[in-house]
PDB file with SEQRES, HELIX, SHEET and CRYST1 records, atoms N, CA, C and O in Angstrom:
SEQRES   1 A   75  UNK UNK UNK UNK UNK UNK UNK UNK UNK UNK UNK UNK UNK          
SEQRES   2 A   75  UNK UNK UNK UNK UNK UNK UNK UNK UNK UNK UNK UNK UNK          
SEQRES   3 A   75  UNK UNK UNK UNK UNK UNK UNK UNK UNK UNK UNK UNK UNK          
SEQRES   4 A   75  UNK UNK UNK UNK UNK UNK UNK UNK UNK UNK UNK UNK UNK          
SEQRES   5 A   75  UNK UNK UNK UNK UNK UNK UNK UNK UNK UNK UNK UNK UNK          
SEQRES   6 A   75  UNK UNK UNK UNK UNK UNK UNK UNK UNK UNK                      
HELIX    1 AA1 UNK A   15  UNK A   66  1                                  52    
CRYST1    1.000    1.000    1.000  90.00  90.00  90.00 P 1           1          
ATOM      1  N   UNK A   1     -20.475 -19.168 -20.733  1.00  0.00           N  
ATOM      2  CA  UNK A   1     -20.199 -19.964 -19.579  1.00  0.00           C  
ATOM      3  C   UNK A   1     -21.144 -21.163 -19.617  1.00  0.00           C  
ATOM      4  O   UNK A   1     -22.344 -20.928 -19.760  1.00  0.00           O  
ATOM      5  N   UNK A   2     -20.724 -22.430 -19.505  1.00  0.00           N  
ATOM      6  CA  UNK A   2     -21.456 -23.971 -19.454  1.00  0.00           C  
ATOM      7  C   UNK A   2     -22.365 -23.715 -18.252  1.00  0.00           C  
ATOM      8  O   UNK A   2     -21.805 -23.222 -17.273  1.00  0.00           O  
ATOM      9  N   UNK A   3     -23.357 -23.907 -18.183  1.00  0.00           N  
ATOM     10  CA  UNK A   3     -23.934 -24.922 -16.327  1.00  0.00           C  
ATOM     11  C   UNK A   3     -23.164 -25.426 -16.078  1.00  0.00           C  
ATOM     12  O   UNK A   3     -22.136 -25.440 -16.754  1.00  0.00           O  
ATOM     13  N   UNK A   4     -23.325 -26.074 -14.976  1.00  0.00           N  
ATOM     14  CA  UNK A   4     -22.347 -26.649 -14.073  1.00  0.00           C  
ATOM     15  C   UNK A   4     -23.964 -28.193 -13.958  1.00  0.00           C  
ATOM     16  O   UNK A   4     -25.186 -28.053 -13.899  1.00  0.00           O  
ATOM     17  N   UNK A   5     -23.282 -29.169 -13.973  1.00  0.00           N  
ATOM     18  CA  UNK A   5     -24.053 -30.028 -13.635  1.00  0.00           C  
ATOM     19  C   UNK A   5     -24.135 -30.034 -12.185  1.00  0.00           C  
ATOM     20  O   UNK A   5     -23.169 -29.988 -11.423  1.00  0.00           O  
ATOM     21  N   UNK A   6     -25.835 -30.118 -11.735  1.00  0.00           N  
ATOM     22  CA  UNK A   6     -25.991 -29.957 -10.044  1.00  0.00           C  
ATOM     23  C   UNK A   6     -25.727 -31.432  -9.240  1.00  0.00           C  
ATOM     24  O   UNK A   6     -25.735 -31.372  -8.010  1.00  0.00           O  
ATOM     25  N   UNK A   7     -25.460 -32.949  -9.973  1.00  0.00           N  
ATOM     26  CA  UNK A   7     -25.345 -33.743  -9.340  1.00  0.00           C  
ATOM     27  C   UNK A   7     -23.340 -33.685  -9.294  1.00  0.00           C  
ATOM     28  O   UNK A   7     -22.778 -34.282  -8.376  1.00  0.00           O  
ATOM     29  N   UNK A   8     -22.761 -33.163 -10.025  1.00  0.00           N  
ATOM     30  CA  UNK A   8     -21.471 -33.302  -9.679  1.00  0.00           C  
ATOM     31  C   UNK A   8     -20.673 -31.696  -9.250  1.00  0.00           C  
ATOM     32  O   UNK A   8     -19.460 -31.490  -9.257  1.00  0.00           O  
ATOM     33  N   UNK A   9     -21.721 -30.738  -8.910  1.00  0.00           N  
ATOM     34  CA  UNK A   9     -21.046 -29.599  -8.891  1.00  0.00           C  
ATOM     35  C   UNK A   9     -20.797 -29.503  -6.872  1.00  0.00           C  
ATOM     36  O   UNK A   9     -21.702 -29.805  -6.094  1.00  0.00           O  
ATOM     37  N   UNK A  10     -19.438 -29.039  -6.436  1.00  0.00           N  
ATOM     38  CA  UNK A  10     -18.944 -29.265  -5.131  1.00  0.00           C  
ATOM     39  C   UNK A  10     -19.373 -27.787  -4.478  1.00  0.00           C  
ATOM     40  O   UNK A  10     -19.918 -27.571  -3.395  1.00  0.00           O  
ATOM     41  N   UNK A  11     -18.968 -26.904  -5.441  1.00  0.00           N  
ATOM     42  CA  UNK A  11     -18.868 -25.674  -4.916  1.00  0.00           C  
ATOM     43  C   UNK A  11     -20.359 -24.943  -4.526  1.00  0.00           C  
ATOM     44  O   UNK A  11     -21.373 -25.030  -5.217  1.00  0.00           O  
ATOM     45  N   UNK A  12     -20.267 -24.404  -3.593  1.00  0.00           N  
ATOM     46  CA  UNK A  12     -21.842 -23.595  -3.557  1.00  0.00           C  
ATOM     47  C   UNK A  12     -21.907 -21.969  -3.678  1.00  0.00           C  
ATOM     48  O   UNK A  12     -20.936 -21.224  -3.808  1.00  0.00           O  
ATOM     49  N   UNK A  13     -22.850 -21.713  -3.627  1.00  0.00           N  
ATOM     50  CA  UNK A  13     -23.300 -20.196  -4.161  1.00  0.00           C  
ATOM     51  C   UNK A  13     -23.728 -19.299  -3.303  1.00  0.00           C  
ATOM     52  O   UNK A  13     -24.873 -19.464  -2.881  1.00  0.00           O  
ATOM     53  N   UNK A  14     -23.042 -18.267  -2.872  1.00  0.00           N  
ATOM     54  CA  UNK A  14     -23.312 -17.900  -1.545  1.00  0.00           C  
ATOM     55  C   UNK A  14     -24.189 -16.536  -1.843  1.00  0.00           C  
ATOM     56  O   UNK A  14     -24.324 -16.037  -2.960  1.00  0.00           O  
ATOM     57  N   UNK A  15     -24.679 -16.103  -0.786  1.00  0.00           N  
ATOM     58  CA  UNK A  15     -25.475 -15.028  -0.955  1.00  0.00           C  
ATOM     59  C   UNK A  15     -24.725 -13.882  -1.993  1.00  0.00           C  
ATOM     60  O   UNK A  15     -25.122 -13.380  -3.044  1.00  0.00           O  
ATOM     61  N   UNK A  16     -23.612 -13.726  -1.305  1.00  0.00           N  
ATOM     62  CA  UNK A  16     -22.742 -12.827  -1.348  1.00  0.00           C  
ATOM     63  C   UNK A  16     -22.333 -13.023  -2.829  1.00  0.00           C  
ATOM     64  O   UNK A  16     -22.427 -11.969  -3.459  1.00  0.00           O  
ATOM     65  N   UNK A  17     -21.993 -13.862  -3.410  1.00  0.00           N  
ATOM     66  CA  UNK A  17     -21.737 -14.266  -4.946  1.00  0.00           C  
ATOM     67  C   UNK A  17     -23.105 -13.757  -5.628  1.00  0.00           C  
ATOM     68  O   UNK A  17     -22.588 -13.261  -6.629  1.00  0.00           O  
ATOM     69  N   UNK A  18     -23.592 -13.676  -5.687  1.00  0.00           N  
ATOM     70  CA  UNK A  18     -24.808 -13.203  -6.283  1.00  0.00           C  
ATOM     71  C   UNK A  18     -25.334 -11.970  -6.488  1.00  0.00           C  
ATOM     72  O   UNK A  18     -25.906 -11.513  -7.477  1.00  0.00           O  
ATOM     73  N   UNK A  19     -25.054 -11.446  -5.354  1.00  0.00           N  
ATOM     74  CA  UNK A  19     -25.017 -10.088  -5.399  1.00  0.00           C  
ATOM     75  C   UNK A  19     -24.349  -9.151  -5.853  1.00  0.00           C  
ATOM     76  O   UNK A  19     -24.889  -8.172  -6.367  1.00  0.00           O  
ATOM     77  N   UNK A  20     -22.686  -9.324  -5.713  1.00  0.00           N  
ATOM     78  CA  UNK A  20     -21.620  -9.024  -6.434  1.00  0.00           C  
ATOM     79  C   UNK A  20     -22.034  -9.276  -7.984  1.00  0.00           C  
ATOM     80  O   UNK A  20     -21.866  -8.383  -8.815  1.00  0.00           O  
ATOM     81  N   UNK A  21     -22.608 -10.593  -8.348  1.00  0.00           N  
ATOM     82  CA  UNK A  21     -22.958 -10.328  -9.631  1.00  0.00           C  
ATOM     83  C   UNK A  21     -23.621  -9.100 -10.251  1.00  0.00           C  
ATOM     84  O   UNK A  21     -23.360  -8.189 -11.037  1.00  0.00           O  
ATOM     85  N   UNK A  22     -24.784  -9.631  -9.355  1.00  0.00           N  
ATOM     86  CA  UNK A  22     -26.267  -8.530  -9.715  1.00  0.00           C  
ATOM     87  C   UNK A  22     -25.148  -6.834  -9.777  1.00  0.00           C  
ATOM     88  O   UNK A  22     -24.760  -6.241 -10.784  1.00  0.00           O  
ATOM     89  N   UNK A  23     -25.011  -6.632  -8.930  1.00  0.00           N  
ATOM     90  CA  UNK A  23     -23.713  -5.145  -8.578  1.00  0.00           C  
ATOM     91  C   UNK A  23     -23.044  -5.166 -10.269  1.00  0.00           C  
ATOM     92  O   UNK A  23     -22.759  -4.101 -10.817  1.00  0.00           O  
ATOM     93  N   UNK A  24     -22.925  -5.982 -10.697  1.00  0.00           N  
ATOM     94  CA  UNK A  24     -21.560  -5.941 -11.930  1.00  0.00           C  
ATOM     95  C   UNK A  24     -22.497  -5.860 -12.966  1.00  0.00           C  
ATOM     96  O   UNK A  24     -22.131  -5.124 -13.883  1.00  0.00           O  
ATOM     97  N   UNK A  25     -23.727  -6.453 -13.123  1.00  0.00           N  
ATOM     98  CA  UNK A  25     -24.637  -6.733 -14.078  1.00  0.00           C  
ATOM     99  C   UNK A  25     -25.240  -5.111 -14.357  1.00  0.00           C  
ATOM    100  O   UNK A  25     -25.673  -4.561 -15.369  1.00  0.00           O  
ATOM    101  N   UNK A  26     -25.095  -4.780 -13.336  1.00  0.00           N  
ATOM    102  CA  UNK A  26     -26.136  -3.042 -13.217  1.00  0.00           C  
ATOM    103  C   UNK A  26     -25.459  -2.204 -13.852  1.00  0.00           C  
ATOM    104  O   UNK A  26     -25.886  -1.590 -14.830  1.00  0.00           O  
ATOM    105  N   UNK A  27     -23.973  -2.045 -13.216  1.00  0.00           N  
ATOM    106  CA  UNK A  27     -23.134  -1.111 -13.492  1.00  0.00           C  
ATOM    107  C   UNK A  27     -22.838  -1.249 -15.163  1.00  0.00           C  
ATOM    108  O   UNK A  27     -22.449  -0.335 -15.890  1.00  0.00           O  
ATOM    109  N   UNK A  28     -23.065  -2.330 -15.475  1.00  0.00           N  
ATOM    110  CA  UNK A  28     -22.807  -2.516 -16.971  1.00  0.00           C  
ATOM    111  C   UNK A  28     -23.589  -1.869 -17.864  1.00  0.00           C  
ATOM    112  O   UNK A  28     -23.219  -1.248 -18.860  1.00  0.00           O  
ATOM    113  N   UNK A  29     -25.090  -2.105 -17.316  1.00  0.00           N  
ATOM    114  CA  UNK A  29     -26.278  -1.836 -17.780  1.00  0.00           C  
ATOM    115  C   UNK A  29     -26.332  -0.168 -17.459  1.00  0.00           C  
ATOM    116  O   UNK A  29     -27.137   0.473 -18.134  1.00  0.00           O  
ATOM    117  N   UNK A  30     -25.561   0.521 -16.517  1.00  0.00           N  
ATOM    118  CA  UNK A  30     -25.909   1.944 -16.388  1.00  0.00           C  
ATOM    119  C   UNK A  30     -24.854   2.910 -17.331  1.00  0.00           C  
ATOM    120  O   UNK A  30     -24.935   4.057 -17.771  1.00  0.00           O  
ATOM    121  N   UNK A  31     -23.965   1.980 -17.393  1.00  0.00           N  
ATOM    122  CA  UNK A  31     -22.989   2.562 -18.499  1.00  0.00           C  
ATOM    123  C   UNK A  31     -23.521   2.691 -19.563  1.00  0.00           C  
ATOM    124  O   UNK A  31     -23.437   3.774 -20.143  1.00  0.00           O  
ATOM    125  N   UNK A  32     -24.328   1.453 -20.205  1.00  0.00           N  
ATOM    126  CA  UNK A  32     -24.807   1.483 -21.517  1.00  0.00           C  
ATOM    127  C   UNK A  32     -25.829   2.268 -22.086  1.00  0.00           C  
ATOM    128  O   UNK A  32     -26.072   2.445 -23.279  1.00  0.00           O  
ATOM    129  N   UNK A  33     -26.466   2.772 -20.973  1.00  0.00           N  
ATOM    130  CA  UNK A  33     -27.592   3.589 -20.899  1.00  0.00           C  
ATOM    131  C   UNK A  33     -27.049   5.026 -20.948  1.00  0.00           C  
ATOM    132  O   UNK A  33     -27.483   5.851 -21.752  1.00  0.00           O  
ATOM    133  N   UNK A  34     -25.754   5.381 -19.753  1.00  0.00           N  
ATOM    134  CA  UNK A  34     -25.201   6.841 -20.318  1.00  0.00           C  
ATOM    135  C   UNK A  34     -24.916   6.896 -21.510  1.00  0.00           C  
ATOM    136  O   UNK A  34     -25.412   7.756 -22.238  1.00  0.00           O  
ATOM    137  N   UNK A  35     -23.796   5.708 -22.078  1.00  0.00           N  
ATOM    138  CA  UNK A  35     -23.499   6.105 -23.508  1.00  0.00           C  
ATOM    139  C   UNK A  35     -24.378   6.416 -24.636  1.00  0.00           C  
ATOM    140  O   UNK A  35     -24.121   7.275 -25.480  1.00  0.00           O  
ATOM    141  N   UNK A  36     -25.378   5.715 -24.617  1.00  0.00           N  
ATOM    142  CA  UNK A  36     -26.949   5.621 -25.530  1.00  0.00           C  
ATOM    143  C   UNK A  36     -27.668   7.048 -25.068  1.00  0.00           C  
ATOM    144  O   UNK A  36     -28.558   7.400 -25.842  1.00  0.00           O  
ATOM    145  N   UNK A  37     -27.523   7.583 -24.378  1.00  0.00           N  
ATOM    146  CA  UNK A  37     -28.080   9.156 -23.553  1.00  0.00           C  
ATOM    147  C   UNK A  37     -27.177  10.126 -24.568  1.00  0.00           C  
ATOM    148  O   UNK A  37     -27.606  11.017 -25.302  1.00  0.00           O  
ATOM    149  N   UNK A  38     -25.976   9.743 -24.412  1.00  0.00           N  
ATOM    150  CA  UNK A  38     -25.048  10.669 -25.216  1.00  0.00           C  
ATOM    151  C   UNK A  38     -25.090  10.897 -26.428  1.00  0.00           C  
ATOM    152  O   UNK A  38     -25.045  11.916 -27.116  1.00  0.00           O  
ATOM    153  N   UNK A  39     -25.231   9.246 -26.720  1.00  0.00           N  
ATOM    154  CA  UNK A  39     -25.719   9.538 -28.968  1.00  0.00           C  
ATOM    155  C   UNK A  39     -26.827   9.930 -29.166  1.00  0.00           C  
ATOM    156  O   UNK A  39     -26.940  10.626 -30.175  1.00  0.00           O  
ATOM    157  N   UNK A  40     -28.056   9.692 -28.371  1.00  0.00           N  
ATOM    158  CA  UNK A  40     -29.002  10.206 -28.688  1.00  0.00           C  
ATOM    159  C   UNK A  40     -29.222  11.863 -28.548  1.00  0.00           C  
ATOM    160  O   UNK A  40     -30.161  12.348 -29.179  1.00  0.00           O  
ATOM    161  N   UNK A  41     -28.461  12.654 -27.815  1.00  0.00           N  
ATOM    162  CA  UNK A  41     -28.618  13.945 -27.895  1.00  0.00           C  
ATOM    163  C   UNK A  41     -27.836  14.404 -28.154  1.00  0.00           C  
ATOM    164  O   UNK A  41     -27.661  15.495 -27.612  1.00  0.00           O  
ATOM    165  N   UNK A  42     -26.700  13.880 -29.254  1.00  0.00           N  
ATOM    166  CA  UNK A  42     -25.840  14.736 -30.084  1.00  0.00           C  
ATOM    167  C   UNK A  42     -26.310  14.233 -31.705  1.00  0.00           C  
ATOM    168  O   UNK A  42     -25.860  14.728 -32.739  1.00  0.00           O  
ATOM    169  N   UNK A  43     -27.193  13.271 -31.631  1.00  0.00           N  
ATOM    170  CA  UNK A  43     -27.605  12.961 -33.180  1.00  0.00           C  
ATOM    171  C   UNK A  43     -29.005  13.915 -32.921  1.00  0.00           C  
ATOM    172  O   UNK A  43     -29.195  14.595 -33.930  1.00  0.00           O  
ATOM    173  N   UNK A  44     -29.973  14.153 -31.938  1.00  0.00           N  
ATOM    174  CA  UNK A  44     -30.989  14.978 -31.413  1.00  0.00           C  
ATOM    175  C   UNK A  44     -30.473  16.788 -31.565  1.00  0.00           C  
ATOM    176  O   UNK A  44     -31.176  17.730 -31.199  1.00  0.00           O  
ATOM    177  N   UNK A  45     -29.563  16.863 -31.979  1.00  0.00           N  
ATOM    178  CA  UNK A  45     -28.721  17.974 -32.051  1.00  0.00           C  
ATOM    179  C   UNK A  45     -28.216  18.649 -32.880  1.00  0.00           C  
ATOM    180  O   UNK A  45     -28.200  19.878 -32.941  1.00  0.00           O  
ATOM    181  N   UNK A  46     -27.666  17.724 -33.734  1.00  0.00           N  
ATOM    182  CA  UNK A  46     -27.878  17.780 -35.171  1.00  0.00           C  
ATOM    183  C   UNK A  46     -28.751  17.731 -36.116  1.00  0.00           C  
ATOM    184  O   UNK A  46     -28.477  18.264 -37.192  1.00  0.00           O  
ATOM    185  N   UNK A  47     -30.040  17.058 -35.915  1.00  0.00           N  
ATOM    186  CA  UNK A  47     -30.785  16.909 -36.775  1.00  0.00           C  
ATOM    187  C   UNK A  47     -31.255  18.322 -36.253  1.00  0.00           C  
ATOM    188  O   UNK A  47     -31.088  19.232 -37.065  1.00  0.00           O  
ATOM    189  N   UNK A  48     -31.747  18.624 -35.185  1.00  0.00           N  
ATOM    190  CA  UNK A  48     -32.416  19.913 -34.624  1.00  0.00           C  
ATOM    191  C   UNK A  48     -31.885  21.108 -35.668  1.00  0.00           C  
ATOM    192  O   UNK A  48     -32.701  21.972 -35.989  1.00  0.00           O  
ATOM    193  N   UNK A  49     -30.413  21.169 -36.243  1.00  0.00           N  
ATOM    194  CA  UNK A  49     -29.351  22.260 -36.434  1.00  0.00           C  
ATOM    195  C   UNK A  49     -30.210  22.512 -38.405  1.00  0.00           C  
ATOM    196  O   UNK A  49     -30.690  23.496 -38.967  1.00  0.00           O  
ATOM    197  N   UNK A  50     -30.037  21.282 -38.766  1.00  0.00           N  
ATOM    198  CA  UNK A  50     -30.238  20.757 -39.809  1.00  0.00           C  
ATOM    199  C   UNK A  50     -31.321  21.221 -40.460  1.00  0.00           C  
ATOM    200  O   UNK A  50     -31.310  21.796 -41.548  1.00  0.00           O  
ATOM    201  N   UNK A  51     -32.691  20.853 -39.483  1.00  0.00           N  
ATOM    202  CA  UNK A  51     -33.714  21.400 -39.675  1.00  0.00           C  
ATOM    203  C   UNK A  51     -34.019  22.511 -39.848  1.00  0.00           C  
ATOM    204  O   UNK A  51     -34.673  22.775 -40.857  1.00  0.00           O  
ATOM    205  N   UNK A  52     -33.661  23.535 -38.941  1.00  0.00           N  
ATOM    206  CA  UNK A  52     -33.351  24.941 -38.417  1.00  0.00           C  
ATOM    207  C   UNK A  52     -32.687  25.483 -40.287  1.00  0.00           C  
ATOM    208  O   UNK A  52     -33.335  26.250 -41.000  1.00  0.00           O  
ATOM    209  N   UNK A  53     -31.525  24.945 -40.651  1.00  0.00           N  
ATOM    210  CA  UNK A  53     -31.223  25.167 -41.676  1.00  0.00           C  
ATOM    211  C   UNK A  53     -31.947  25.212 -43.245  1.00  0.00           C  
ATOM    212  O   UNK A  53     -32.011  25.878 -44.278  1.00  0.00           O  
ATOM    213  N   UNK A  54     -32.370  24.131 -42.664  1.00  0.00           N  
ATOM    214  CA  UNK A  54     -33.463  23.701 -44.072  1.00  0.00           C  
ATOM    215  C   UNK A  54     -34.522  24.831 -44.307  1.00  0.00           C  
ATOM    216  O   UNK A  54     -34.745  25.433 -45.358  1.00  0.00           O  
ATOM    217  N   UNK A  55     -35.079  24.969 -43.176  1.00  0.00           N  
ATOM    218  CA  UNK A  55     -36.509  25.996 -42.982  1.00  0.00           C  
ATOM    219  C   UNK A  55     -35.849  27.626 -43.344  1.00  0.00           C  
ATOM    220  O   UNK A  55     -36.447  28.400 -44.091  1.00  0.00           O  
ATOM    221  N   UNK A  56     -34.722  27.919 -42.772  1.00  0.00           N  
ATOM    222  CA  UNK A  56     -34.090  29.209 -43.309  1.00  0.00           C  
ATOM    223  C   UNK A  56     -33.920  29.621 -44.565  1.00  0.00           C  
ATOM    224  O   UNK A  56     -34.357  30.647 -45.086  1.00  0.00           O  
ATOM    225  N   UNK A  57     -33.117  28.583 -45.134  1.00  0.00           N  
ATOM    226  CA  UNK A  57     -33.130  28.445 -46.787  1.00  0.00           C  
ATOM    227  C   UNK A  57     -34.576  28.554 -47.779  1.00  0.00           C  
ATOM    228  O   UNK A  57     -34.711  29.378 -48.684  1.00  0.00           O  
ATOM    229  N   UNK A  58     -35.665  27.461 -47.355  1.00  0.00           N  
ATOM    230  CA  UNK A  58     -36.772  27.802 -47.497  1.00  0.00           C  
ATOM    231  C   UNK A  58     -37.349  28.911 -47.773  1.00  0.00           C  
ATOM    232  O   UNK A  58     -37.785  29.210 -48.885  1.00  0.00           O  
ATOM    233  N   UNK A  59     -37.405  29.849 -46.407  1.00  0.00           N  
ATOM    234  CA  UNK A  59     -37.877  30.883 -46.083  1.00  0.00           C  
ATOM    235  C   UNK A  59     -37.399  32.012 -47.114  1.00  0.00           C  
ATOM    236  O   UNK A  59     -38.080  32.807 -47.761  1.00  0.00           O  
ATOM    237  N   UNK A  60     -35.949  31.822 -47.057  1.00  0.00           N  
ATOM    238  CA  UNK A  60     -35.365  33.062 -47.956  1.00  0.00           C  
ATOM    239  C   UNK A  60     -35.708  32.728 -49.179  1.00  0.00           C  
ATOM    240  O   UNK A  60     -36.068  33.745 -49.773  1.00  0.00           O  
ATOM    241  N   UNK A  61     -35.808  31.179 -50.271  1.00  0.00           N  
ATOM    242  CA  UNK A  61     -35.895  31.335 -51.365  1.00  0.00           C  
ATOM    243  C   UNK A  61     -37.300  31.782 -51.569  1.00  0.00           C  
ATOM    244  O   UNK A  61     -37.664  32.218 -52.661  1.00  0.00           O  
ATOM    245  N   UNK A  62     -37.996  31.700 -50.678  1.00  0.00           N  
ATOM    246  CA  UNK A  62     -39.968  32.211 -50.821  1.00  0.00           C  
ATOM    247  C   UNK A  62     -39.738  33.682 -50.568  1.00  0.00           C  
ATOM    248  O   UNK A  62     -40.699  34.414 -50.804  1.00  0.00           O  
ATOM    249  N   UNK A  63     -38.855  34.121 -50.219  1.00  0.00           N  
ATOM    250  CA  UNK A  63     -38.876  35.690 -49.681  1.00  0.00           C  
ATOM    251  C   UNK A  63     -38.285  36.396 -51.118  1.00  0.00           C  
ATOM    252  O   UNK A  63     -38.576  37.573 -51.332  1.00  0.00           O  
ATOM    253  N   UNK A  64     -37.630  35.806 -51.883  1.00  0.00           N  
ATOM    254  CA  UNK A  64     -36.887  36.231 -52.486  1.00  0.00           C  
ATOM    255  C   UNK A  64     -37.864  36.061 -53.923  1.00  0.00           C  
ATOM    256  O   UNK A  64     -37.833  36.992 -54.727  1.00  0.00           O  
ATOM    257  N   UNK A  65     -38.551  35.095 -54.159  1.00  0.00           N  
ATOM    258  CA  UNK A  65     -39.896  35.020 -54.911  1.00  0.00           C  
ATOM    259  C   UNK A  65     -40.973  36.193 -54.928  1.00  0.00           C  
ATOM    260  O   UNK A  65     -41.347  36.809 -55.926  1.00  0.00           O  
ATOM    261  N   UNK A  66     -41.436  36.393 -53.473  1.00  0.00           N  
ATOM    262  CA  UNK A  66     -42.494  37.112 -53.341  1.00  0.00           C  
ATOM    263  C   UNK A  66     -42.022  38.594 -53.245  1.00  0.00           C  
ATOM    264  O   UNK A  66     -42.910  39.434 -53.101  1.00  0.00           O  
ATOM    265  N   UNK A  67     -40.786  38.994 -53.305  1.00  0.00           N  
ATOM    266  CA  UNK A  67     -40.422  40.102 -53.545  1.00  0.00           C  
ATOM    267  C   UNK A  67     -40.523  41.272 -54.942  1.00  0.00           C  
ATOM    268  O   UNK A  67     -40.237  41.140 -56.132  1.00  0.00           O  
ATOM    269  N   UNK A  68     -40.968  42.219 -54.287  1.00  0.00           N  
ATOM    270  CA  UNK A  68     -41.081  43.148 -55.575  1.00  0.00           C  
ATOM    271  C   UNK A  68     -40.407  43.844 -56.179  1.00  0.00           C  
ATOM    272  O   UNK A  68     -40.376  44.912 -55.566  1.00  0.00           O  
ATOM    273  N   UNK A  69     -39.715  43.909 -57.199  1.00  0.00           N  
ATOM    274  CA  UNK A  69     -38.489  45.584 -57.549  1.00  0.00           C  
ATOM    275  C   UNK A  69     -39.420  46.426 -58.072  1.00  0.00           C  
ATOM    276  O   UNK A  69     -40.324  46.187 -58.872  1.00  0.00           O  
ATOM    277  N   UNK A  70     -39.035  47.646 -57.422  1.00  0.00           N  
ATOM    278  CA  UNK A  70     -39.413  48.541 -58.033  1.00  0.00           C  
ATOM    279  C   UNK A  70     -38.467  49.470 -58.227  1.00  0.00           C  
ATOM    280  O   UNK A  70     -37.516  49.666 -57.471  1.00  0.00           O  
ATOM    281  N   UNK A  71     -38.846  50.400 -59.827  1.00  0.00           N  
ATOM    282  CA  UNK A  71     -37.863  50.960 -60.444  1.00  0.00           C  
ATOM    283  C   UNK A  71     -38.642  52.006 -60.756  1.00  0.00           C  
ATOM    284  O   UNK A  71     -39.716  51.934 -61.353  1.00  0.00           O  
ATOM    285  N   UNK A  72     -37.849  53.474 -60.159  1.00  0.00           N  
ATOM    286  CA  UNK A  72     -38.085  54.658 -59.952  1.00  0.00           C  
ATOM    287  C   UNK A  72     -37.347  55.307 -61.802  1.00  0.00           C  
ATOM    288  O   UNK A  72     -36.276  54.807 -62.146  1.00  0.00           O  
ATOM    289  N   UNK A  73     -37.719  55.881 -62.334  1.00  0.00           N  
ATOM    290  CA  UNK A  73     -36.915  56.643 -63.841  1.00  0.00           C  
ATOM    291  C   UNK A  73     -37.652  57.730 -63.435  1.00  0.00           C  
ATOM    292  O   UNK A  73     -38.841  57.840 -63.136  1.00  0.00           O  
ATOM    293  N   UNK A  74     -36.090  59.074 -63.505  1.00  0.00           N  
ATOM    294  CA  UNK A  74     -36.813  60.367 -63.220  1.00  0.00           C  
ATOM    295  C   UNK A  74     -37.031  60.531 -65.043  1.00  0.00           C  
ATOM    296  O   UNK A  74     -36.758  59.621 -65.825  1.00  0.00           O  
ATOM    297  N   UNK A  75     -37.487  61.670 -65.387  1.00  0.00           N  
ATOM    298  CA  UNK A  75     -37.611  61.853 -66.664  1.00  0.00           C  
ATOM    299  C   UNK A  75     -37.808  63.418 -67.129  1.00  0.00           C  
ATOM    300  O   UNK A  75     -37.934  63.697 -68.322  1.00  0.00           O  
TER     301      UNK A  75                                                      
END                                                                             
């Protein structure tokens, strides 16, 4: 949107215009903030899952290392 030049502009700016803005400006801004709430705790969610996964795998291939066989022969 241009300025409006103030020596040739007719129309004026009423309280009420302004506010209605500010009102439209917010609601925009609160939307953008739910949606950004939403990706952040479904990418917060996944990585959480991920992790959880990683450390399991871990765990079992060290478990599966430090494990002993033992082998019984009657005779």
């Amino acid at each position: 949107m241009m300025a409006k030049d103030t020596a040739t502009a007719t129309e004026t700016i009423s309280a009420d215009d302004l506010r209605q803005q500010f009102r439209s400006l917010a609601g925009e801004a609160d939307e953008t903030a739910g949606d950004l709430r939403n990706k952040v705790l479904v990418v917060g969610t996944v990585t959480l899952v991920l992790v959880l996964i990683v450390i399991f795998l871990l765990g079992r291939s060290r478990g599966r290392k430090a494990t002993t066989v033992l082998e019984i022969v009657r005779v």
